[in-house]
N, C-alpha and C positions, 0 to 999 in steps of 0.2 A: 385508492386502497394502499395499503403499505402492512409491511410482514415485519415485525416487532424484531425479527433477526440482522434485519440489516435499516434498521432506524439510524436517524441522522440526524439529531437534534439541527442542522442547517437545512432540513425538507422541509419543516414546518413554518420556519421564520417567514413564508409570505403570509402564514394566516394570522399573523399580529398587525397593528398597525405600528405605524414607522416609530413613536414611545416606548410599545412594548418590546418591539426588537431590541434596542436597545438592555432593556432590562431582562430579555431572557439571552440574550447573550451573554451578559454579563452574572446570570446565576450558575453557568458552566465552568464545573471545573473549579479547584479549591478556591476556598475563602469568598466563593460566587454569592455568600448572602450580604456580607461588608460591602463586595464592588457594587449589587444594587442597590444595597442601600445609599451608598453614595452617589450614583445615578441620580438615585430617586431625589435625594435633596438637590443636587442640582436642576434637577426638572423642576422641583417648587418654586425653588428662587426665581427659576425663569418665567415659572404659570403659574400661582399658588393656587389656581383652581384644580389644577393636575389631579385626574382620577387613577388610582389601579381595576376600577369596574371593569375595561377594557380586558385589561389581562387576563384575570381570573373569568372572564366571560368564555374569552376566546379558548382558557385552558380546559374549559369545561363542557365545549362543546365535541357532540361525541364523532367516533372518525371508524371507519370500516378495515377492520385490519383484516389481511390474508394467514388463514390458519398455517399452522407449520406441517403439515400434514395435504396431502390431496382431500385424506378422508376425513377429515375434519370440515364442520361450517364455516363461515366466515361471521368474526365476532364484530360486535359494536360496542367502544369502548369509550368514554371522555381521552380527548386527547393528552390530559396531563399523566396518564396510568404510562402512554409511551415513553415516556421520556428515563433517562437512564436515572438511578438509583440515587445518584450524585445531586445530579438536575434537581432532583425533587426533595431531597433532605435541604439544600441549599434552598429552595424555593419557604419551604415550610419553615427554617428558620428566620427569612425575608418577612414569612407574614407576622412570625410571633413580633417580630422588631417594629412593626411599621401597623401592627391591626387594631390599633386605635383610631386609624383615620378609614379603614374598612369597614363595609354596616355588618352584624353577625348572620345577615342571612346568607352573603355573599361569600365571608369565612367558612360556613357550615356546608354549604354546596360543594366548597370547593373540596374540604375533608370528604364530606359524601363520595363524593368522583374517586376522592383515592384512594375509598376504602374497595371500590371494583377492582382494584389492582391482585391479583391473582397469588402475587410473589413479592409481598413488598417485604423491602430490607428491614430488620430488625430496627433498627433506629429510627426509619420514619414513621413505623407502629409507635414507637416512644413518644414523636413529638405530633402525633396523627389524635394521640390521646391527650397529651400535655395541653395541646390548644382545646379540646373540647372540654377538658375542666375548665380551662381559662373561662370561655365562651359563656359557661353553664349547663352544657348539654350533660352532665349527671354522670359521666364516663368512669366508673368505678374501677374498670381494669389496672393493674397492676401495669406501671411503663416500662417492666422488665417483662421477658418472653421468658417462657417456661424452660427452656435453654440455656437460659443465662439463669433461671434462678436452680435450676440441676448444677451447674457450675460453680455457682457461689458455694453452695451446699459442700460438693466434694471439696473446694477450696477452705472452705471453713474447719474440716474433719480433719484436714493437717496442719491448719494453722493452731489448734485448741488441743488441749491434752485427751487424755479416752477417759471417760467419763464426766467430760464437761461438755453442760447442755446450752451453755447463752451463747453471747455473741453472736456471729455472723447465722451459726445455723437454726439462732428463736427467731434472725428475723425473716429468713427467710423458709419457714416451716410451712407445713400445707394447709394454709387457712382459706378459707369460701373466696376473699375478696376482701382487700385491705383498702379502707380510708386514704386522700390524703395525708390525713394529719396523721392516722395510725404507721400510714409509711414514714413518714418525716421524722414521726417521735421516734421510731425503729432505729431509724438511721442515725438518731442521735445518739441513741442508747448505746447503738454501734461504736461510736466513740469514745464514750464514757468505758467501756467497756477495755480496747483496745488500750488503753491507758492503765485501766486498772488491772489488769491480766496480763501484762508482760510476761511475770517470771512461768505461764504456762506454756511458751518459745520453749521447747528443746531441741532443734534443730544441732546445736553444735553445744562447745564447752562454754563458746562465748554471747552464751545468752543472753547476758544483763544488757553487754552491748548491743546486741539486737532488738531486745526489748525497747531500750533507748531508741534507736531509727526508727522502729515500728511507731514510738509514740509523735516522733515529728510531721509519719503524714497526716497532711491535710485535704480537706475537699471544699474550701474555704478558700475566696480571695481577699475579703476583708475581715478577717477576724471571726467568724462568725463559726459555729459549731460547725455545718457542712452547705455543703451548696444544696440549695431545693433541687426542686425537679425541672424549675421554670430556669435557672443557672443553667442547669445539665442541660437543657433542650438546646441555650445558644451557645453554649462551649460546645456543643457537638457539633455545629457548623463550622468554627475556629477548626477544632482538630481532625475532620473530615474520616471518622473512622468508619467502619462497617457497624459496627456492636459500641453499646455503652462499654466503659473502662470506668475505674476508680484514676482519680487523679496522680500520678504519681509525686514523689516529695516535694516537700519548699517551696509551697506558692507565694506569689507575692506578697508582703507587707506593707502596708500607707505608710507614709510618713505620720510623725507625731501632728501634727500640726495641718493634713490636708483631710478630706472629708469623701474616702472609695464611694460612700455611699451615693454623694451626689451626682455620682458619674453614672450617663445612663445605661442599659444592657449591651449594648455593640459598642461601647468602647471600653467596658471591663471583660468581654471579650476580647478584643483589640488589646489590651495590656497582655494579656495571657498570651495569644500570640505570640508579640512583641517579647517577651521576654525566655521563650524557648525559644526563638531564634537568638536572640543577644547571646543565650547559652550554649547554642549548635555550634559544633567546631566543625563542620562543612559548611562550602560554598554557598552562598545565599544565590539564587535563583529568578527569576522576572516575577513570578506568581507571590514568592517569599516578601518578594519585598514591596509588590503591593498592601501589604497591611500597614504601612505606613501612612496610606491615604487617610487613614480614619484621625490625622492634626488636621483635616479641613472640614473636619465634622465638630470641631471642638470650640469652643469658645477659650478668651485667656485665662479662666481660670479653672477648663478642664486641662486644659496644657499643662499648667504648673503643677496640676496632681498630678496628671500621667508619668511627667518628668520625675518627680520627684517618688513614684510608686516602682517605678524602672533604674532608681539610684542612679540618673545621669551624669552627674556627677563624677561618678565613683567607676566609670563604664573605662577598660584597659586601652590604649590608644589605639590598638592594633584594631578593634571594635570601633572604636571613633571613627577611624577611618571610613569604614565600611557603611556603617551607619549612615554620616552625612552622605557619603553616594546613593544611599537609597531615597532617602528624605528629599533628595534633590532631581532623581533620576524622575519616575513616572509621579510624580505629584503634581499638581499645578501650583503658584506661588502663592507660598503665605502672605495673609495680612503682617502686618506693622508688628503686630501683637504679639503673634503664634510664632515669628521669627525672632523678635526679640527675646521672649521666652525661652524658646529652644536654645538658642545660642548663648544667654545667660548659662542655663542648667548645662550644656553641654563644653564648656569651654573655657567660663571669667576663670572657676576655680583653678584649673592645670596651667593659665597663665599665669596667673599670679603667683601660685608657687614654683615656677621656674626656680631652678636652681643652675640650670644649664642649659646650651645653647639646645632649642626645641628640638623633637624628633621629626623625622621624616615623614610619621602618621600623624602625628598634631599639628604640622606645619602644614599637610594635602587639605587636612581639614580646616583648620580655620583660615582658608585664602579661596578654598570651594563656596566656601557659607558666606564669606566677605565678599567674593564673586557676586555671588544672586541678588544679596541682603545688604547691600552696604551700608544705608543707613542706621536699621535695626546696630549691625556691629559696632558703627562710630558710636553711639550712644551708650551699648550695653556690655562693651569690651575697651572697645579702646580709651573711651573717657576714664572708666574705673579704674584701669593700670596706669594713665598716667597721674589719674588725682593719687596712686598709691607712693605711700612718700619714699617705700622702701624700693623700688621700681631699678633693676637691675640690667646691667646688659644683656643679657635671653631676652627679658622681657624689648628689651630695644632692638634688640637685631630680629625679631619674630615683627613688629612691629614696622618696620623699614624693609619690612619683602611684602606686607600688606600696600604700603606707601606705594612704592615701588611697580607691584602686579596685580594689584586688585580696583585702586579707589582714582577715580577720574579727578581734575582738577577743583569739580564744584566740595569734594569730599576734603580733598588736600584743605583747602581752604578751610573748611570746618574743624576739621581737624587743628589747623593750625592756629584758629581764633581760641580752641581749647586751650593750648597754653599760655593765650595769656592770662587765664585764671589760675594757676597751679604755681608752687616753687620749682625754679630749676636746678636740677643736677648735672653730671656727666650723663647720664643717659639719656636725659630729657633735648640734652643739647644736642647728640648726635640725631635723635628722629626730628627737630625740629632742621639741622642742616639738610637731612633728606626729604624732607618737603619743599626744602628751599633750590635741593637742586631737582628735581622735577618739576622745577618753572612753572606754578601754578601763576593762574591769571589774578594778581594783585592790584587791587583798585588801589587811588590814592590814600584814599582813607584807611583801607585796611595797613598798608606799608606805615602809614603815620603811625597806626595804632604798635608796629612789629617794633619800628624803631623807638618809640618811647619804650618798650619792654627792656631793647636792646641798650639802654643809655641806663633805666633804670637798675637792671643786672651785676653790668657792667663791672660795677667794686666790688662784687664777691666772685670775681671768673678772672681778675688778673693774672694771674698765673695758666689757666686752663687754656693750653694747646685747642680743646677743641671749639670753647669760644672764639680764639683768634681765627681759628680756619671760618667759622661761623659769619665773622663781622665780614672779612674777606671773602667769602661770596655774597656776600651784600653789595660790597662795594662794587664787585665787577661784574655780579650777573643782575645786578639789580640799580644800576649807575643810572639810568635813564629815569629812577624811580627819583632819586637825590635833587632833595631840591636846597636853598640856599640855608633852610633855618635847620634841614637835616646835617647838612655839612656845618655846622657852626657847634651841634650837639655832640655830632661823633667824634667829632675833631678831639672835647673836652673826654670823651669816652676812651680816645686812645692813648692818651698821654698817662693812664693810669696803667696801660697796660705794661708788664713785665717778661713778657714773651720772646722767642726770638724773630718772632711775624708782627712786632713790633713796627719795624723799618719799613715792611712792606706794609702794610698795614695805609702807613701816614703816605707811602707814597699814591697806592690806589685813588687815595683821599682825595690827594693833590692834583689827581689827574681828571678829577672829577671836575671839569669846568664850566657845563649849564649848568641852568637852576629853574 
């Protein structure tokens, strides 16, 4: 028996099996419908037979609570009515996410059990109802409480002039029982509205202006007049409130070019998230920054929307910074894909316009991500800055602490098989000297391959200081590399040179005596 007053969502975890622990664990506590969902795909990956029947069984079975009183009986209740308020909003946006792979008889019990709930929160009445339309059970009640629509009402009566009867207060007037559709159209009408009745704002002298913000909110993430009701039920597990809210301003916009729609319901959730954190000017938190998990729920071309719907891009470095430690922190490792992707949208564009030596937050970041991801980076960073013909020293010195602190010798190599497809500049020549001096393991062939570059070059670097210093750790950290028909090429390569490392140059040469 157990007293509702001092419940512990961790008393009940032995009545799951070891599956479901997992998954009621993890619907505690914000953003608890995203972490099982991601559980949950990982359990498929693993079983694809994987049932939630279990859970929902076990939530449903009923349990003998201790009344709060002496004088009171002792009730019997489905075990899910215990569970705190959180628990169970989080839970119920889990099923709307995942109840296509649920039978509806199994959904409907489970709603059943919660409607015994004595006290439930205003917002799991919201989505208690939202699933039973889904379902078909005919659920005509309004997903607003009579509460919230007295509230709307007074809100309305100061938002509108006196003597004006639409807007906020037609659509929420005392009717028998609203339709979906009749509430949907309501709500649009709402908008239509809000648009066209600006100039009835008297609040101040500065109305027009007001009227203008008034018309930019939205309740839309892609474009669309407002969010349904089935939006609102999984944005209300993202923002973990007590009560429905109106969205407040400037929700996200897609890019031209990428397609919000195709993105499924918890990760257009997950962008909303994501992007009131990006715009919190407080400390980001352990819980905050699991909503990052949902790039391992993505395929590469919801990544490039996500990216591109979050203006990655275009995201402050002081942000960058932050960012990559979360993506990096509690995630597990991206595919090839999801990495290359991110680090694209997050990164190519601020290198390449270097104009000066990188920041201290763009530098933690791209040597973090080069860390994890090194291949993803060589490809989708490093190769594009140096095929860039304008490629400067920022871009080189940002490049040569990569070299340097990030990329083991198999990468060095790669790296440096990259230039020999590209022209060289001064820039190109110092990160290829600091590949050269982190002593990567040069096979014969590969050296043969450096020194024909280096012979080929050669007449357009005569004068270049940092060519000579270049040929010259050649000669001395690479001598045992020299074989008779390299020394017969270079030999013909130095005599063109004009340097004052000239002299030393031919002497290295000279001293070079196997072959």
């Amino acid at each position: 028996m157990t007293s509702p007053d001092s419940m512990d969502t961790g008393m009940f975890l032995s009545r799951f099996d070891g599956q479901s622990k997992l998954l009621v664990r993890s619907l505690c506590g914000t953003s608890g419908a995203h972490r099982a969902l991601g559980v949950f795909h990982r359990q498929q990956r693993a079983n694809p037979e994987v049932s939630l029947s279990n859970l929902v069984e076990t939530l449903c079975q009923d349990e003998i609570t201790c009344p709060d009183t002496k004088t009171q009986p002792l009730t019997v209740k489905p075990l899910v009515c215990l569970f705190p308020a959180l628990f169970k909003q989080n839970l119920l946006s889990f099923i709307y996410l995942v109840q296509s792979v649920l039978p509806r008889t199994t959904v409907l019990h489970l709603l059943k059990c919660l409607s015994q709930d004595l006290h439930p929160s205003p917002w799991v009445t919201a989505l208690v109802r939202q699933l039973e339309r889904n379902l078909g059970a005919h659920n005509e009640d309004p997903l607003y409480t009579t509460l919230c629509c007295q509230r709307l009402k007074e809100l309305s009566q100061r938002l509108v002039g006196s003597g004006e009867s639409e807007g906020w207060a037609k659509c929420f007037s005392d009717q028998p029982v609203e339709s979906e559709s009749q509430s949907a159209s309501c709500l649009s009408e709402l908008g239509t509205q809000r648009k066209r009745k600006g100039s009835f704002v008297t609040l101040d002298s500065d109305g027009e202006e007001t009227g203008q913000q008034r018309k930019r909110i939205k309740m839309d993430l892609c474009g669309s007049e407002c969010l349904d009701a089935e939006e609102q039920s999984a944005k209300a597990e993202a923002l973990g409130s007590d009560a429905p809210e109106e969205t407040p301003a400037e929700e996200l916009q897609p890019a031209p070019d990428s397609s919000c729609d195709a993105l499924p319901e918890h990760i257009k959730v997950s962008v909303l998230q994501i992007k009131e954190l990006l715009e919190s000017q407080t400390e980001w938190d352990q819980s905050s920054m699991e909503v990052f998990k949902v790039l391992n729920d993505c395929d590469p071309g919801q990544v490039e929307v996500l990216c591109s719907m979050l203006n990655f891009p275009d995201l402050l470095e002081q942000t960058l910074s932050k960012l990559c430690s979360s993506i990096l922190g509690p995630s597990p490792d991206f595919s090839y894909s999801t990495a290359a992707t991110l680090i694209k949208s997050l990164l190519l564009q601020k290198v390449l316009f270097l104009s000066e030596p990188a920041s201290r937050c763009l530098v933690t970041a791209v040597m973090s991500l080069c860390s994890h991801y090194p291949r993803p980076m060589c490809h989708v960073l490093i190769r594009p800055v140096l095929e860039e013909k304008n490629i400067g020293n920022p871009q080189a010195e940002l490049l040569n602490r990569l070299i340097e602190g990030c990329l083991d010798s198999h990468y060095r190599l790669l790296v440096l098989q990259m230039t020999f497809k590209i022209a060289w500049s001064e820039a190109v020549l110092s990160i290829i000297h600091s590949l050269l001096d982190s002593k990567p393991d040069l096979s014969e062939e590969l050296f043969s391959q450096f020194t024909e570059q280096l012979i080929s070059k050669g007449p357009q670097f005569t004068k270049s200081v940092k060519f000579a210093k270049l040929m010259l750790t050649v000669l001395t950290k690479y001598s045992s590399h020299v074989t008779a028909a390299h020394k017969h090429s270079l030999h013909g390569c130095l005599i063109l040179n004009e340097t004052f490392l000239k002299k030393s140059l031919q002497a290295a040469l000279k001293r070079i005596t196997h072959t």
